[in-house]
RODO-2510 file (C-alpha; in nm, 4 decimals, decimal comma):
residues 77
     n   res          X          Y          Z
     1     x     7,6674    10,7846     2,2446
     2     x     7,4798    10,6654     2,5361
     3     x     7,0842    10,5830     2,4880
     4     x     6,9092    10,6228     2,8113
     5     x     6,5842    10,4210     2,8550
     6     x     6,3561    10,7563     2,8210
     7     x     6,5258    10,8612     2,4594
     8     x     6,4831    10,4984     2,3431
     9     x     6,1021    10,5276     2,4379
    10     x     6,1118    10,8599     2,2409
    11     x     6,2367    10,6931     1,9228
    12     x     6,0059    10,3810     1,9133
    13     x     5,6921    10,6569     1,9814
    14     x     5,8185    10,8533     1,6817
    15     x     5,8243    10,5559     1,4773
    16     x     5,4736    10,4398     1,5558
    17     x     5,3930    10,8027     1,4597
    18     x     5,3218    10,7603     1,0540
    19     x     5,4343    11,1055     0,9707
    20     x     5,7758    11,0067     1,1303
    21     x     6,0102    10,9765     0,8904
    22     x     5,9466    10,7073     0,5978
    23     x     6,3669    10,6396     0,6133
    24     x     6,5229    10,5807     0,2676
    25     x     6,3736    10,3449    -0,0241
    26     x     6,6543    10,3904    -0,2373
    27     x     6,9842    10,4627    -0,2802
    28     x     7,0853    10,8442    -0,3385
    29     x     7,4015    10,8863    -0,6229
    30     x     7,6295    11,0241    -0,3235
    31     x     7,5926    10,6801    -0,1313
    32     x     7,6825    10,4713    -0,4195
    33     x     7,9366    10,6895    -0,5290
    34     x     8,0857    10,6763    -0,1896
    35     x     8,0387    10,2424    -0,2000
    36     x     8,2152    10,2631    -0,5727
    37     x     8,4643    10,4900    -0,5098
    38     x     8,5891    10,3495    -0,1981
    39     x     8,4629     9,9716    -0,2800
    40     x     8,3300     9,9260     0,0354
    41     x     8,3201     9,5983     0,1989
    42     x     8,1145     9,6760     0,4955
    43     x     7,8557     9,9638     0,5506
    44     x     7,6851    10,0518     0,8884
    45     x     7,3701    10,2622     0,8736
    46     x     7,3499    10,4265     1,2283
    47     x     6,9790    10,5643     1,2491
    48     x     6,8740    10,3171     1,0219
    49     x     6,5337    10,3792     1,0774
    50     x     6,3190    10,0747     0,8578
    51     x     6,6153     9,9929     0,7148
    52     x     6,4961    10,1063     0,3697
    53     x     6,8616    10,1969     0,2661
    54     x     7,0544     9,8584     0,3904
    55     x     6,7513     9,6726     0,1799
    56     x     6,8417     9,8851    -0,1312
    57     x     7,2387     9,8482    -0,0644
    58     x     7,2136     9,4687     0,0184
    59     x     6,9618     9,4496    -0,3222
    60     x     7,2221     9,6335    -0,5600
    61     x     7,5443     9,5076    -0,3334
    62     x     7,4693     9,2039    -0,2717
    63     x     7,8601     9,1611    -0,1684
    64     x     7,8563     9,4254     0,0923
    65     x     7,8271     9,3310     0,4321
    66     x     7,5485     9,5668     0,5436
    67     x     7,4407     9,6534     0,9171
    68     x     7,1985     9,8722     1,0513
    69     x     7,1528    10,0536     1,4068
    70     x     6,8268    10,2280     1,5401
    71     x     6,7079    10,2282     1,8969
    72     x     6,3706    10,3394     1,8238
    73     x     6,3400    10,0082     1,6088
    74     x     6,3513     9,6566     1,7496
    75     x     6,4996     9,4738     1,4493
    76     x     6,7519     9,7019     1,4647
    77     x     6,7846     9,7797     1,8512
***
């Protein structure tokens, strides 16, 4: 996937925007089904948004290396 400079600008405006999506605070019983199941070692969260989910997964999994990606976010550019 290629991110040109005018979609990234797109992303961080809809993330200044506070009725953009809040992102996950939690974990949902597919992901950690999916994490048990397959006893993941390693998760990437493309889209990551604030990174709500990798906190939750890094709180709970504290052995899963967890990364996140989101061009609209600097912490996770």
């Amino acid at each position: 996937m290629i991110i040109n400079s005018e979609y990234k600008q797109q992303l961080q405006d809809a993330h200044k925007n506070p009725k953009w999506m809040k992102g996950s605070t939690g974990l949902h019983p597919r992901i950690e089904k999916f994490l048990n199941d397959y006893q993941a070692q390693s998760v990437m969260d493309f889209g990551c948004s604030q990174g709500g989910l990798i906190k939750a997964i890094k709180e709970k999994y504290p052995n899963i290396d967890v990364a996140g990606y989101d061009p609209g976010m600097p912490e996770y550019e």
